[in-house]
C-alpha positions in Angstrom: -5.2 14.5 28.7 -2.2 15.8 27.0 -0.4 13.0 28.1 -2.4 10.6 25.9 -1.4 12.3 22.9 2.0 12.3 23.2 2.8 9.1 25.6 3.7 5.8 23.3 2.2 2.7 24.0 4.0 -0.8 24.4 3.5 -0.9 20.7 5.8 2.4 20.2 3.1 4.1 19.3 0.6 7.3 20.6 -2.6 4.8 19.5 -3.4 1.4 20.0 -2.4 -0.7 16.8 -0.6 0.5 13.7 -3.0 2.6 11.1 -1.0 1.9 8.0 -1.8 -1.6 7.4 -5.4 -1.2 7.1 -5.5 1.5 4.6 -2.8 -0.7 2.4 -5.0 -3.3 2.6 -7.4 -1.5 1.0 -5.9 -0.6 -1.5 -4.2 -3.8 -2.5 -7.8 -5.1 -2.5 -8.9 -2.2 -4.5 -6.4 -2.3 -7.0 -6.3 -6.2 -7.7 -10.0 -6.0 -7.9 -9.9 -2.9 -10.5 -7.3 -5.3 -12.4 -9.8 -8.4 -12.2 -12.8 -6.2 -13.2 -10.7 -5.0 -16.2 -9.6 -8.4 -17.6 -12.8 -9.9 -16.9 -14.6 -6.9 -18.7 -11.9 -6.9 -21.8 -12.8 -10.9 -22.5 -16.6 -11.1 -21.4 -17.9 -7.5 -23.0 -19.6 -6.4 -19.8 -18.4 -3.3 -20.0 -20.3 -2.1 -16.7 -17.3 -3.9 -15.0 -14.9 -1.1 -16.8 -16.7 1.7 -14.4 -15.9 -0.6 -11.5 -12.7 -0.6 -12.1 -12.5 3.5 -12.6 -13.8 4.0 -9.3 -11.8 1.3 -7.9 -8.6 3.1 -9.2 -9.5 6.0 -8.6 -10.1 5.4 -4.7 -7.1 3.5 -4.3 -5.3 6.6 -5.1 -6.5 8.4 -3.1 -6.1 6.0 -0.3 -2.5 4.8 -0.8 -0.9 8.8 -0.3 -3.0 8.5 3.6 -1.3 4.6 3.6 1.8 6.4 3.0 1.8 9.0 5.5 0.5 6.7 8.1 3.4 4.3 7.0 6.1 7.3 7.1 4.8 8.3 10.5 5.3 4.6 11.7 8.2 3.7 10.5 9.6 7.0 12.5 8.6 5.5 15.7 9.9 1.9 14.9 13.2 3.1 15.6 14.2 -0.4 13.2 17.5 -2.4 13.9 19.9 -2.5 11.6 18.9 -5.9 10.2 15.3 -4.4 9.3 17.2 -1.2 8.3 17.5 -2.3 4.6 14.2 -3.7 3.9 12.2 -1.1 5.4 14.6 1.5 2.9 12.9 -1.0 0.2 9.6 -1.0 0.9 9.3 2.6 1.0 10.8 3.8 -2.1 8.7 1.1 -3.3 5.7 2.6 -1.6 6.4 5.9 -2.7 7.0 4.7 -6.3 3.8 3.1 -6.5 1.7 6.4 -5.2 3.2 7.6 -8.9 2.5 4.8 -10.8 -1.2 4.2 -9.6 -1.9 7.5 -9.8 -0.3 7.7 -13.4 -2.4 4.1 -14.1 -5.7 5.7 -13.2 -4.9 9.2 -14.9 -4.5 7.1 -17.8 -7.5 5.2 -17.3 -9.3 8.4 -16.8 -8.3 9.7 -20.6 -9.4 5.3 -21.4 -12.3 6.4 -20.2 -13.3 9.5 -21.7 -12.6 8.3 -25.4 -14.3 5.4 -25.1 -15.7 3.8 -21.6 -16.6 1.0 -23.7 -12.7 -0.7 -24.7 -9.8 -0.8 -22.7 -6.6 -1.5 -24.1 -4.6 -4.5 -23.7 -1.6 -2.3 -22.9 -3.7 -0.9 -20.4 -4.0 -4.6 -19.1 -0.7 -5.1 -19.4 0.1 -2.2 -17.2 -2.2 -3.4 -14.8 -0.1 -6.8 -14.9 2.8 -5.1 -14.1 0.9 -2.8 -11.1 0.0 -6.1 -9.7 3.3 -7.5 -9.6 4.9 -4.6 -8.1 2.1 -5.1 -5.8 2.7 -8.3 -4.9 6.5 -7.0 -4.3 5.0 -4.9 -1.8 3.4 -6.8 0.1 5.6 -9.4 0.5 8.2 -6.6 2.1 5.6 -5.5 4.3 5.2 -8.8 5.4 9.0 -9.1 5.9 8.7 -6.1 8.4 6.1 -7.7 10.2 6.4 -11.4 10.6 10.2 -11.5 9.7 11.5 -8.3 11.8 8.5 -7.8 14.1 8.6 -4.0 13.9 6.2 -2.8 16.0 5.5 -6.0 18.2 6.1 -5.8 21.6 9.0 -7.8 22.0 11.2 -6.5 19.5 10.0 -3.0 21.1 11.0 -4.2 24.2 14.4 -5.3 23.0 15.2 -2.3 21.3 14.6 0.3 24.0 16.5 -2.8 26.2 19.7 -2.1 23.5 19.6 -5.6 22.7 18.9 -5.0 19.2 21.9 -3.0 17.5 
């Protein structure tokens, strides 16, 4: 049974698929949603949409520190080339850099909040433009690593342990 737990698969990992991708999923979704509740609340006046948004943001950071250590603990078993080398450098200080900045975004939306849950900002909004463009960053290095590099898909496993990737 032990054997299970510390055998890899053909994936070059101990479980079936990679973890990390569906928790950043969530919380891309969860933080362009808090972003579109925001903007939509700031020029309509529903302000019910605002309290979306909080627990939106507040969720997503909590959820992108377990994408992170899921993505930390993958990346150390993709034993990446040296082509996917650099990008994979990228899209983690990346990743860790936006575990500070959401987290800063919703502590800030927390004092928003507790002055008046009524308004938000436009510099909050703006922030929240920024987020999602850093966001968007993200994701398309993530694709990269995927779709580009193939980390984690069989072949490319397959050719690394073979040597035929340097």
């Amino acid at each position: 049974m032990l054997e299970n737990f510390t055998s890899l698969n053909d994936h070059n990992l101990p479980y079936p698929d990679t973890i990390h991708p569906i928790f950043v999923h969530f919380v891309i979704a969860m933080v362009l949603f808090s972003f579109f509740c925001d903007v939509i609340g700031y020029f309509t006046g529903k302000t019910r949409l605002f309290e979306v948004s909080w627990w939106n943001m507040s969720v997503a950071t909590l959820a992108i520190f377990i994408a992170i250590i899921f993505g930390q603990f993958e990346a150390g078993l993709a034993h990446p080339y040296s082509l996917a080398k650099s990008v994979l450098n990228l899209h983690t200080l990346i990743g860790w850099s936006l575990s500070g900045i959401i987290a800063g975004i919703t502590a800030w939306r927390y004092v928003i909040r507790t002055r008046n849950p009524q308004k938000v900002p436009i510099y909050y909004l703006g922030a929240g433009l920024i987020l999602i463009l850093i966001v968007g960053l993200q994701v398309y290095l993530g694709d990269q690593l995927v779709w580009v590099y193939g980390l984690h898909t069989v072949p490319v496993v397959e050719a690394v342990k073979d040597g035929l990737l340097p």
